[in-house]
C-alpha positions in Angstrom: 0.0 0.0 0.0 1.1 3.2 -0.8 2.2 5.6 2.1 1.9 8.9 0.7 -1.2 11.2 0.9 -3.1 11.2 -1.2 -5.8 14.6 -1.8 -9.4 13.0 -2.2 -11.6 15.7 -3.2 -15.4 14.5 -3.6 -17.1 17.4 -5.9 -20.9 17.2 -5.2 -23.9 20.0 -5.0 -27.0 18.1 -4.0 -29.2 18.7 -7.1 -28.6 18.4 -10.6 -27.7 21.0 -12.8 -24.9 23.5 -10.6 -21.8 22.6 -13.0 -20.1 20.1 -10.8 -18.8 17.9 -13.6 -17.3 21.1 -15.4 -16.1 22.1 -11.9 -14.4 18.7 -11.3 -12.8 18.6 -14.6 -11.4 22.4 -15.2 -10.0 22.1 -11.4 -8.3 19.3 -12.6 -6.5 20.6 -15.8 -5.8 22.9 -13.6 -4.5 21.3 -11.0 -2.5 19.0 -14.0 -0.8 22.4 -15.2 0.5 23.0 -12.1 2.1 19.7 -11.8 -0.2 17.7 -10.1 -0.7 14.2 -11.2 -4.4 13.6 -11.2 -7.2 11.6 -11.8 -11.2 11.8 -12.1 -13.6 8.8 -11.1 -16.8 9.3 -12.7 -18.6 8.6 -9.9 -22.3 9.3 -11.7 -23.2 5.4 -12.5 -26.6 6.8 -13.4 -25.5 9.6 -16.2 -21.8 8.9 -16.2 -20.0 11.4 -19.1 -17.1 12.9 -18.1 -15.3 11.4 -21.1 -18.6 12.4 -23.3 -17.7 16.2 -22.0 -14.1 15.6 -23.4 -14.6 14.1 -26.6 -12.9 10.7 -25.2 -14.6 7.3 -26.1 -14.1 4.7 -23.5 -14.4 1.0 -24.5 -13.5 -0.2 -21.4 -15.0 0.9 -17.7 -14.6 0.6 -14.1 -17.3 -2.2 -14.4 -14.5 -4.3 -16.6 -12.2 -4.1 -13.8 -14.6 -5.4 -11.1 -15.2 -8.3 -13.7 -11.5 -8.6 -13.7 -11.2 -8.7 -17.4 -8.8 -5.8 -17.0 -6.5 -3.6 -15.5 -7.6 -0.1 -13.4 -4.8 1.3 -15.6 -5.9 -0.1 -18.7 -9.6 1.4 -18.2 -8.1 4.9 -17.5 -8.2 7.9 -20.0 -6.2 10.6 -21.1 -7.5 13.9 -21.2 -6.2 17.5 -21.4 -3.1 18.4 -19.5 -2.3 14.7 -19.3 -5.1 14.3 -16.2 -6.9 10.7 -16.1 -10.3 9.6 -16.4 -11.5 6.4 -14.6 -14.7 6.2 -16.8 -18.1 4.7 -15.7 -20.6 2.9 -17.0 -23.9 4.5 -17.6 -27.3 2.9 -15.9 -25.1 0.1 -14.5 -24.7 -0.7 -10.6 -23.2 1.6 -8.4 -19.7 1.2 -7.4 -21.1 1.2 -3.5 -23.2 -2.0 -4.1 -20.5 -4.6 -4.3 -20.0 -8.2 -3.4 -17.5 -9.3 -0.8 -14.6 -10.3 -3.8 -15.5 -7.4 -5.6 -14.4 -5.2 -2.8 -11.5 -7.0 -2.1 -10.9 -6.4 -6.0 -11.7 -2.9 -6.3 -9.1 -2.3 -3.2 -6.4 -4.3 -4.9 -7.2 -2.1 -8.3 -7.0 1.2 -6.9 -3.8 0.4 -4.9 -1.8 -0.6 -8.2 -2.3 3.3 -8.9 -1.8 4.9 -5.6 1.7 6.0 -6.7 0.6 7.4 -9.8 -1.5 10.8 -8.3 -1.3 13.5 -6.6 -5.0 14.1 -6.7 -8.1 11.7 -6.8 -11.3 14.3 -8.2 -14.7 11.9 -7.5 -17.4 13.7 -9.2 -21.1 12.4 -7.5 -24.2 12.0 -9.2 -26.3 14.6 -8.8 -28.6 14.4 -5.2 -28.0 13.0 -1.7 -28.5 9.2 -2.4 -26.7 6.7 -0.7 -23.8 6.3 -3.2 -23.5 10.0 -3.4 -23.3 10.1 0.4 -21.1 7.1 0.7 -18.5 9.2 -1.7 -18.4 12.5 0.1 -18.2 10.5 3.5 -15.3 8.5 2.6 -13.2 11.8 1.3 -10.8 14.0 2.8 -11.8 17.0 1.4 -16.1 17.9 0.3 -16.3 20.5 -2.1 -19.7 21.9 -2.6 -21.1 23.7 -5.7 -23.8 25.9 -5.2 -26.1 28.1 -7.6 -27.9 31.2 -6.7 -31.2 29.5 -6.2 -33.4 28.6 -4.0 -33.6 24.5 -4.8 -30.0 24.4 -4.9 -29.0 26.4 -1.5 -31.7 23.9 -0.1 -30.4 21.1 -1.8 -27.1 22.0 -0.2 -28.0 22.4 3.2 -29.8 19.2 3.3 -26.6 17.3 2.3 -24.7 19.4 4.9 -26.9 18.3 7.7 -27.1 14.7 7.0 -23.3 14.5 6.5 -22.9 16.4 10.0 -25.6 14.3 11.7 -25.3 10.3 9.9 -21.2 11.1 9.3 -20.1 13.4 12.0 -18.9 15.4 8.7 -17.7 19.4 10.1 -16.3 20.7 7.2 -17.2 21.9 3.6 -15.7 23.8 1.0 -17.8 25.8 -1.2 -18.1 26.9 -4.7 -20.9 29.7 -5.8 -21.4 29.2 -9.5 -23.2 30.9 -12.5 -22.9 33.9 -10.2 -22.2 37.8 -12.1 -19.2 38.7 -10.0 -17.4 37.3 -6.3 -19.9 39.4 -4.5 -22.8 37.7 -5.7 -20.6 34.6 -5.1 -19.8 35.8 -1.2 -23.4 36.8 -0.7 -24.7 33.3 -2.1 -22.1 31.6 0.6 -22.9 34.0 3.4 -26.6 32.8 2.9 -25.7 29.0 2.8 -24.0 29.9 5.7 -26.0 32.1 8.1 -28.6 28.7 7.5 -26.3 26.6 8.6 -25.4 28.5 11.6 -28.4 28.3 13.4 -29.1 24.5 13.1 -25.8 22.7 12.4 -22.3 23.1 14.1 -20.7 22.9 10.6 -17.3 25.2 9.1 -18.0 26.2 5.6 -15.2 27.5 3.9 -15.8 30.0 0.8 -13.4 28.2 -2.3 -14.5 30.9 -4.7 -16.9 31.8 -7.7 -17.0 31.3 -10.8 -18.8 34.0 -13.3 -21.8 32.8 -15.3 -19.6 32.8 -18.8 -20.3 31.8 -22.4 -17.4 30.8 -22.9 -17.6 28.0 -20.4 -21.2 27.0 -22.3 -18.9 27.4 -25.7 -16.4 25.1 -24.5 -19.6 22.2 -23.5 -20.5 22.3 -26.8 -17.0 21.7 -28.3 -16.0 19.4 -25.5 -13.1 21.2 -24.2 -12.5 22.0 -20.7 -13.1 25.7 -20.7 -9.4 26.4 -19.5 -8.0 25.1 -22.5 -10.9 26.3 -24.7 -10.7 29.8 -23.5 -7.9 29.9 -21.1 -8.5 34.0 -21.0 -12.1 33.8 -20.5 -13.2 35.1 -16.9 -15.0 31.7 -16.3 -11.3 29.7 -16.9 -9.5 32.5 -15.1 -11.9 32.2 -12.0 -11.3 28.6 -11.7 -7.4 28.6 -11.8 -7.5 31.0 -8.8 -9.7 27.9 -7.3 -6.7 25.7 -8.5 -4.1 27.6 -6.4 -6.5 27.7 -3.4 -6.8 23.8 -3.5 -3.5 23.9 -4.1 -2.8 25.9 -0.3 -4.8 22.9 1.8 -3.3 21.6 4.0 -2.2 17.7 2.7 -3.5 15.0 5.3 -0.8 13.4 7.1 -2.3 10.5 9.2 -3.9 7.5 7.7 -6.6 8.7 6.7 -4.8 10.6 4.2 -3.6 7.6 2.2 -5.5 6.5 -0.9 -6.7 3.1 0.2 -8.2 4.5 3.4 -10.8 6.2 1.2 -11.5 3.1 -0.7 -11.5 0.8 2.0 -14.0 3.6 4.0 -16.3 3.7 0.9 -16.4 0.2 1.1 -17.0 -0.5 5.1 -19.9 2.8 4.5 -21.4 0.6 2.2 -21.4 -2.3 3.9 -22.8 -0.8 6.5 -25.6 0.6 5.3 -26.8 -2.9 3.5 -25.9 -4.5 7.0 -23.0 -6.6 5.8 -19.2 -7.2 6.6 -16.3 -5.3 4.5 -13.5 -7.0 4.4 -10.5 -5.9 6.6 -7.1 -5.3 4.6 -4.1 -4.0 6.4 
């Protein structure tokens, strides 16, 4: 098992529709560009298309690998900047709804990579189901994106307060998107977070915002991230000044900051909630 740290940073917003998957992949190009080895698992198993939004065509997925038919490595994709894409499989069962072996298989994958990033991105379906809670539970670091409306600042705090009362969960990063400027971005936070205040004894940290751009809808359609597509573009400069404050975190240091730990959590969550037995691994 590997013994370095490993940042796990589970990118989730409650409901659909906030630009999480664009969040998750322009942070990582731009994470990539500053040196950072990374990889995205597509954790949507319901709408998976990260490698749809990059113009990549998968043939082989993380299903393959729990059939054993192939590598973790050989399933991977290469996208901009040299970051990697662990692809899913659309309308398939959910990664947290495993067999016994399969667990033990999924661990043994993900530690034949665990020397190969910096940077593990998991980008959650969209909601507060139990995969999508099992994901942001088992990370380090929960980074929230959240729109300037009223379903998704709801949406938000309802996945705040079950992962601070089910998970014991205390901190969360967040992003305000499609905003006009930072202040509307620092208003929409301070909102989220006067809420929070006065029911849950939660730290949310403002990330940044990033404008409501074109561009970034330009960049959809072409299937470029929108820092490569329009690297100038206030959308792609807003998100590399989230880049270099990801980049300040503080790395874990204790077990939990090791790669395996998060699988290995993911799996015992899981487990748990069906009412079944993980199995240990040292």
């Amino acid at each position: 098992m590997s013994r370095r740290p490993v940042q796990v940073i589970a990118v989730s917003g409650g409901k659909g529709g906030v630009g999480k998957t664009n969040v998750s992949i322009n942070l990582g190009v731009a994470l990539a560009e500053a040196g950072k080895r990374v990889v995205i698992l597509d954790a949507d198993f319901g709408l998976a298309n990260i490698d749809v939004l990059l113009g990549l065509q998968s043939t082989k997925t993380i299903e393959d690998v729990l059939a054993g038919d192939c590598s973790l490595q050989e399933v991977m994709l290469t996208g901009p900047a040299g970051i990697k894409i662990i692809p899913a499989s659309s309308g398939t069962r959910r990664l947290t709804m495993l067999s016994s072996l399969e667990h033990a298989g999924l661990i043994g994958a993900f530690s034949e990579i665990a020397d190969q990033l910096d940077v593990l991105i998991v980008d959650t379906a969209a909601g507060i189901s139990d995969s999508v809670v099992n994901f942001v539970s088992a990370a380090h670091e929960v980074l929230l994106v959240v729109c300037n409306e009223p379903s998704s600042i709801t949406d938000a705090y309802a996945m705040i307060k079950l992962l601070s009362r089910d998970f014991a969960r205390s901190r969360f990063r967040i992003i305000a998107n499609m905003v006009a400027n930072d202040a509307e971005g620092r208003q929409l936070f301070a909102t989220l977070n006067n809420v929070c205040r006065q029911f849950i004894d939660v730290s949310l940290i403002y990330t940044g915002a990033i404008p409501f751009d074109q561009n970034l809808r330009d960049a959809v359609r072409q299937r470029r991230p929108v820092i490569v597509n329009a690297p100038s573009s206030v959308s792609a400069r807003a998100l590399r000044e989230i880049s270099q404050n990801v980049l300040a975190w503080p790395l874990p240091t204790r077990l939990e900051g090791h790669l395996m730990f998060f699988i290995e959590q993911l799996m015992t969550l899981d487990s748990a909630r069906r009412g079944t037995v993980a199995p240990a691994h040292e």
